[in-house]
C-alpha positions in Angstrom: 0.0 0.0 0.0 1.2 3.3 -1.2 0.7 6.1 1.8 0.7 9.6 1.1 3.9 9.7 3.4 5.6 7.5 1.0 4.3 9.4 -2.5 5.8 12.8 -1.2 9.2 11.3 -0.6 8.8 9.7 -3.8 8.2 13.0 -5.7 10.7 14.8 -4.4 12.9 12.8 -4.6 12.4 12.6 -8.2 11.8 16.2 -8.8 15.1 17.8 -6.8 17.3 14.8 -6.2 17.9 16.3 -2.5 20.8 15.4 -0.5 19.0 15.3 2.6 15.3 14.6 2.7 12.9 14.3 5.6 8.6 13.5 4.9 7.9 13.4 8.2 3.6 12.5 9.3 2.9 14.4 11.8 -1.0 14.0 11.8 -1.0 12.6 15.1 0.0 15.8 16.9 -3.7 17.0 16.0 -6.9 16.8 16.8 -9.1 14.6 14.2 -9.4 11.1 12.5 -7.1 11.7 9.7 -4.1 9.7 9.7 -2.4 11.5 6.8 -3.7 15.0 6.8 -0.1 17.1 8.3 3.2 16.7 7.0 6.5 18.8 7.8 9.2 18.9 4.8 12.5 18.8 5.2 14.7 19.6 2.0 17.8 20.0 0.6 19.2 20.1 -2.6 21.1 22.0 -5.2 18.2 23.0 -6.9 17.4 25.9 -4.7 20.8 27.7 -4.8 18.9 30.5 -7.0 15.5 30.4 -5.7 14.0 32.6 -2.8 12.5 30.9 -0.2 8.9 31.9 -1.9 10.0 30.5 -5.0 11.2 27.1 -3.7 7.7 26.9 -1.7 6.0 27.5 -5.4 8.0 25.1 -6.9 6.5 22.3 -4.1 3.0 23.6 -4.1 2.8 23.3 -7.6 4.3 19.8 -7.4 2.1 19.0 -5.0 -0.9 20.6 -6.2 -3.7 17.6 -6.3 -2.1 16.3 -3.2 -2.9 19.5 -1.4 -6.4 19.0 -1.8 -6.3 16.0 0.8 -3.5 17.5 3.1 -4.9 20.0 5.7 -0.8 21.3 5.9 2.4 20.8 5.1 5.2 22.6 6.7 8.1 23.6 4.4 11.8 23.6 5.1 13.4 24.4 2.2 17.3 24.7 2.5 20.5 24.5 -0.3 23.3 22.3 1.2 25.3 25.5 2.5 22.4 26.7 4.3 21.3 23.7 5.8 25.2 23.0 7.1 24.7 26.8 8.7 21.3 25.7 10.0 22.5 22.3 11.1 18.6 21.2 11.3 15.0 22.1 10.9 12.9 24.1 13.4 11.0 21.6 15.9 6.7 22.1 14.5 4.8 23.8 17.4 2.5 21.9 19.6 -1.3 21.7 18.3 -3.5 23.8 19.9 -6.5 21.2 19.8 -9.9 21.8 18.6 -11.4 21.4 15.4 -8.6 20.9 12.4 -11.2 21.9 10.0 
């Protein structure tokens, strides 16, 4: 069974060949049924060295664009291999407030 987890890493993988990659599911850090409605992006790759951050979030959306109408949200980290060295990691994803997701 293909999960939505595992078709992201798939597509990106494809579309930026990224050195470092991280799909991580984070749908049960919120409130709801949906098992695969939150995911947090981690990616690096050469393909961003002359993209702005807005730019390289375009470039997912648009890859991602039917997806998006079954994911409630994905959190982008978007790095080329120098920044990400500088960074040495992603920010942690702030704790769900509860409630309704929808």
């Amino acid at each position: 069974m293909n999960t939505m987890q595992q078709h992201l890493t798939d597509q990106l993988t494809t579309a930026l060949s990224p050195m470092h990659l991280e799909v991580i599911n984070e749908s049960n850090n919120h409130s709801g049924s949906a098992t695969e409605s939150h995911f947090k992006l981690v990616v690096v790759s050469d393909y961003f060295a002359d993209l702005k951050l807005i730019d390289r979030h375009r470039f997912i959306n648009q890859l991602f664009k039917e997806e998006l109408n079954h994911i409630h949200a994905l959190a982008m980290h978007t790095y080329t291999p120098n920044e990400w060295q500088m960074k040495n990691g992603a920010p942690n994803s702030p704790q769900c407030a509860g409630g309704s997701k929808f």
